[in-house]
C-alpha positions in Angstrom: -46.4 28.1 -85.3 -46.5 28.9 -81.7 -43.1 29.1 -81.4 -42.5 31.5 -84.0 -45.2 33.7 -82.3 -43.2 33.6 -78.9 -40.6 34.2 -80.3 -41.4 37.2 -82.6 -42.6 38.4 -79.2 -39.2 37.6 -77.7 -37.1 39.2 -80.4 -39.3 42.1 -82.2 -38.8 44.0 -78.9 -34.7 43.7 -79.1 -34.7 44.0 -82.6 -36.3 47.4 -82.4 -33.8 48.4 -79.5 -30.8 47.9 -81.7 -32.5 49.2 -84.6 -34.1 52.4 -82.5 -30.1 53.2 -81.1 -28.8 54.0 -84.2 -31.6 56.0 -85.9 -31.5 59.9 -85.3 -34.0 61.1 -83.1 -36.3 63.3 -85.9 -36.4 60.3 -88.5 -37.7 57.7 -85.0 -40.1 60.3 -84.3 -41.5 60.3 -87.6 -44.6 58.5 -89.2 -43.9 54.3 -90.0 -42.8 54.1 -93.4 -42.0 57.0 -94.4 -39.3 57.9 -96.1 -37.1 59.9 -93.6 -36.6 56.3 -92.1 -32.3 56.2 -92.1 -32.7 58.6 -95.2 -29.3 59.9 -93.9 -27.6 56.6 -92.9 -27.2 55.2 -89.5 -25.6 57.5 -86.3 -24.1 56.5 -83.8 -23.7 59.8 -82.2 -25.8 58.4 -79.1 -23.1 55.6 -78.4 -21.0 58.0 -78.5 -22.4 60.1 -75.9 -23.2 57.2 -73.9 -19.3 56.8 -73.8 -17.8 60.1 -73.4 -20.5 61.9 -71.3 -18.0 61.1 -68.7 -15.3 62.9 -69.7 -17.2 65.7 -70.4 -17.9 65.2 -73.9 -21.2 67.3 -74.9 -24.3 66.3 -77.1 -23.8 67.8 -80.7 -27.3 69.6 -80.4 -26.8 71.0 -83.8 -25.9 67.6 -85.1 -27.8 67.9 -88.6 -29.4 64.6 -87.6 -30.8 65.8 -84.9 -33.8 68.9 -84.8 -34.7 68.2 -81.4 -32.6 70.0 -79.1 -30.7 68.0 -76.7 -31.2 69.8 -73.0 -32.4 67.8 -70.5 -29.8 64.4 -71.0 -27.5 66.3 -68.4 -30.6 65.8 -66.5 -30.9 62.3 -67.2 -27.7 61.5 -65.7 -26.5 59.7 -68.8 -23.0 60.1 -67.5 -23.3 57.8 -64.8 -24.6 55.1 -66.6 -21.0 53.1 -66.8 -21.2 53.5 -63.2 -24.4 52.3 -62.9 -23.7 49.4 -65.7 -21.1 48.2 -63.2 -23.2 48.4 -60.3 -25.7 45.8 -61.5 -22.9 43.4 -63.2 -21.2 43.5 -59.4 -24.3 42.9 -57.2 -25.6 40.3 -60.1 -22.0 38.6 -60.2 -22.0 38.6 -56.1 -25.2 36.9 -55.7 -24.6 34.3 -58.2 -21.5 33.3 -57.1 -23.1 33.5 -53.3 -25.9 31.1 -54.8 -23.6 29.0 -56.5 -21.6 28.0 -53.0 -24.2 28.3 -50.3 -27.3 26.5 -52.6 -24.7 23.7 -53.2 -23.8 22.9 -49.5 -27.3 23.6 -48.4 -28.7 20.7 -50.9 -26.0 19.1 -50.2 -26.7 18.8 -46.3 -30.3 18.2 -47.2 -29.8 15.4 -49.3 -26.9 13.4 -47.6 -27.4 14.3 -44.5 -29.9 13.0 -42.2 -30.0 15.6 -39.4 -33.2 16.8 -36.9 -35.3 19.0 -38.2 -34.4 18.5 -42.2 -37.9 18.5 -43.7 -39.3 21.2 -41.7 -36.5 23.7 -42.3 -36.5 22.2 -46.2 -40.3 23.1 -46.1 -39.8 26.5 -44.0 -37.5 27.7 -47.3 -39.3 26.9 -50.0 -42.7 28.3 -48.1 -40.9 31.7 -47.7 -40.9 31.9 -51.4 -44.6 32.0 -51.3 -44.6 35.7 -50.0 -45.3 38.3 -52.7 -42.1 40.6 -52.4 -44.0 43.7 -51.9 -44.8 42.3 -48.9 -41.5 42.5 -47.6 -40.4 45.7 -49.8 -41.1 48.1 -46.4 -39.6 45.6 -43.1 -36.9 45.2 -45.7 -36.5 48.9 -45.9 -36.9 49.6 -42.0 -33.8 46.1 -41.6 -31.4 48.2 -43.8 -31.7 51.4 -42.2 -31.5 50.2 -38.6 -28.1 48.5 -40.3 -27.2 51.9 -42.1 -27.1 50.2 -45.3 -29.7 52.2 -47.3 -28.0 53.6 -50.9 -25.3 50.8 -50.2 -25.0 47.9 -52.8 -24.5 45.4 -50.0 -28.5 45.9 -49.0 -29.8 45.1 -52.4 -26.7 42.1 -52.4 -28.2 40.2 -49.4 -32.0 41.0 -50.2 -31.1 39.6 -53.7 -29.3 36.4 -52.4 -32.6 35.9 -49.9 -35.1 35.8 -52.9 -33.0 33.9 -55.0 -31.5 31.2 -52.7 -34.8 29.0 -51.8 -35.2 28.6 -55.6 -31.5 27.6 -55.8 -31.5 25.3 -52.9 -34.9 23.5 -54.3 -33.6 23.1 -57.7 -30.4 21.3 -56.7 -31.9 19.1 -54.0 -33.8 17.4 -56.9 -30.3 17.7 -59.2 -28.3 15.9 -56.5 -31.2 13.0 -56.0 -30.4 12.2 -59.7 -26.5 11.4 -58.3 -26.1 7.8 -57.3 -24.9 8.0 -53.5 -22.6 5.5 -53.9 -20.1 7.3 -55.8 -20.1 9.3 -52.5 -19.4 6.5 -50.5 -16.7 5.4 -52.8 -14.2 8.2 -52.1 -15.3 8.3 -48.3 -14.2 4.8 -48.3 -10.7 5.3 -50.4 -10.1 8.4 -47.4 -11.7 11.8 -48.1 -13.4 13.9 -46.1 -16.7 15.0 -46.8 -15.7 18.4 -47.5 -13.4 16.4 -50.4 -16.3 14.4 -51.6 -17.9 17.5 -52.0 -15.3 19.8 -53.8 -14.1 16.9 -55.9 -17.0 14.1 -56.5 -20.4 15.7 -55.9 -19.8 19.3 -57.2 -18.2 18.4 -60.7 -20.7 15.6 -60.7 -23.7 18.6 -60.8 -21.8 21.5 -62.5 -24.8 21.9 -64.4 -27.1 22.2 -62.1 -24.7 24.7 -60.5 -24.3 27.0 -63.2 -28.0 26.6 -64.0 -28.4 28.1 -60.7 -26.0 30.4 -60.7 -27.5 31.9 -64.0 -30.6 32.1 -62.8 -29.0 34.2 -59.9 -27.3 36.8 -62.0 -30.4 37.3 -64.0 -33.1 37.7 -61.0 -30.6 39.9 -59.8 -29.4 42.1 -63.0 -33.6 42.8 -63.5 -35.0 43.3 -59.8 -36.4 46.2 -59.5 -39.1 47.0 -56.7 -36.4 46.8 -53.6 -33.4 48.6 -55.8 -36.0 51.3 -56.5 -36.4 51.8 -52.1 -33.4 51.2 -50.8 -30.5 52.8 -53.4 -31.4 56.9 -53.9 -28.5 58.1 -54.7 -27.5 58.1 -58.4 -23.8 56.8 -58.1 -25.7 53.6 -56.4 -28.5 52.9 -59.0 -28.5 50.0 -60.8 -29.7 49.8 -64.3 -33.6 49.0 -63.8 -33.9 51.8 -61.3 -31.5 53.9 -63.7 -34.2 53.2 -67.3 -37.3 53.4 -65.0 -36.1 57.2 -64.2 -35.5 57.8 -68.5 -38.8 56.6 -68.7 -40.5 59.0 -66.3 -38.9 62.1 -67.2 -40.1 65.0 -68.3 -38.1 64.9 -72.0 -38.0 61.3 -73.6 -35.4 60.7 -75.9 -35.9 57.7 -77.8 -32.9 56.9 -79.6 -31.0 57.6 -76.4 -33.3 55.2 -74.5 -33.2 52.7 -77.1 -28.8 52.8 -77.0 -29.1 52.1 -73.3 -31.4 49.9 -73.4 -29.1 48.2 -76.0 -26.0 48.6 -73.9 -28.1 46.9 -70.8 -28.7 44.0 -72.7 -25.2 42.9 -73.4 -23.5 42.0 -69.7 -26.8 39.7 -69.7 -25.8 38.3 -73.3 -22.2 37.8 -72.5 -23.0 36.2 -69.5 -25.3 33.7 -71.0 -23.1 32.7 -73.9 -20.4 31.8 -71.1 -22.6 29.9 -68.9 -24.3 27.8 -71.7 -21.2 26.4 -73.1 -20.8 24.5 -70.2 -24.8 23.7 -69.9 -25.9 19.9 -70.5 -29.0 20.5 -72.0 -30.1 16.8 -71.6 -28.4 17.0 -67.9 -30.6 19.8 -67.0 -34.1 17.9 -68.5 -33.2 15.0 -66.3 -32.0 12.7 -68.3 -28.9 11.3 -66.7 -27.9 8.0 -66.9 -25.4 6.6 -65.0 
């Protein structure tokens, strides 16, 4: 029964999303059960506009759907928001793919590798995750504008890999203690390098716990808000948090508009997931490997 609770809470939210994107503006304004709910069918005019705003395509403002005059989404930007969509996939997709390589070597040196110093630097980077990231929101702020790199995706790319990467390095230092060494030593003795041992034995060995990691990357990523919201100002920079958080501060709210981006926004994560989980070991990921 708990379950179900969570997740009504999980899915009531989306469900009303997908449901609020194709209702017309007047009938999602109006009263809960009553009748003008979809009295004329479903629109999706707002997809529509989503789409073509770029090519200068113009809101049918006496769409007969539609009494509330459309006069501010020019205002909302809504045109950019393809640009923006991309923005967050390509920062998202560079950080988990930065995650996915550097977490792996890392935990890789820090599990095989007996060097000075291991287990305080280990410590050191799992202790910088302790820090609230407000904390950091303004030095970060003051970093990127000494390196000219304010409104420039490759700020928010490096801040993102920094927060993400002690979770990713702690996660598969535990994965890789599951791996029996010796399977290690095996090819080291048959004549590979270690940089072979690696590409071929230990990484295929933990591709779960790689693209475990590398998911968790992409989704940190695709929903940070607080240092996208300093450091990218310009609109042609925005990613899609900072872009919604802007809809839902201005001066007109358009709910049905809202609700198809918000529905658009949700399907890069979707797609993403579906990919990632098909070549997720559940059981793998719990711990239970047996070798």
């Amino acid at each position: 029964m708990i379950i179900i609770i969570f997740l009504l809470f999980l899915f009531v939210p989306v469900a009303f999303s997908v449901i609020g994107s194709i209702m017309p503006e007047t009938e999602l304004r109006s009263p809960p059960g009553s009748r003008l709910w979809f009295a004329r069918g479903p629109t999706t005019v707002y997809y529509q506009y989503v789409f073509l705003a770029p090519f200068g395509f113009e809101f049918p403002s006496q769409d007969p759907y539609i009494r509330y005059e459309i006069r501010s989404l020019v205002i909302l930007n809504i045109a950019y928001f393809g640009k923006i969509l991309l923005n967050s996939v390509i920062v998202a997709g560079a950080v988990a793919v930065t995650n996915f390589f550097l977490a792996s070597l890392a935990a890789f040196a820090f599990t095989r590798i007996n060097f000075r110093g291991r287990v305080g630097l280990f410590t050191f980077i799992l202790i910088s995750r302790l820090l609230p990231p407000v904390v950091l929101a303004v030095p970060y702020y003051i970093l990127m504008q000494t390196l000219g790199l304010v409104n420039n995706l490759g700020s928010i790319i490096l801040i993102h890999i920094v927060l993400t990467l002690p979770f990713s390095i702690w996660y598969l230092v535990l994965y890789y203690r599951t791996i029996p060494v010796e399977i290690e030593e095996a090819s080291r003795v048959d004549g590979a390098t270690l940089w072979q041992t690696v590409r071929y034995i230990t990484m295929p060995v933990a591709s779960t716990g790689l693209l475990a990691i590398a998911l968790f990357a992409f989704l940190t990523s695709y929903n940070e808000f607080l240092f996208a919201h300093f450091l990218l100002g310009r609109i042609d920079v925005q990613t899609v948090p900072v872009f919604i958080a802007s809809m839902a501060t201005a001066t007109d709210v358009y709910w049905a508009m809202m609700y198809a981006i918000l529905t658009l926004t949700m399907l890069p994560m979707i797609v993403v997931i579906l990919l990632i989980l098909k070549f997720i070991n559940i059981p793998k990921l719990a711990g239970a490997v047996k070798f």
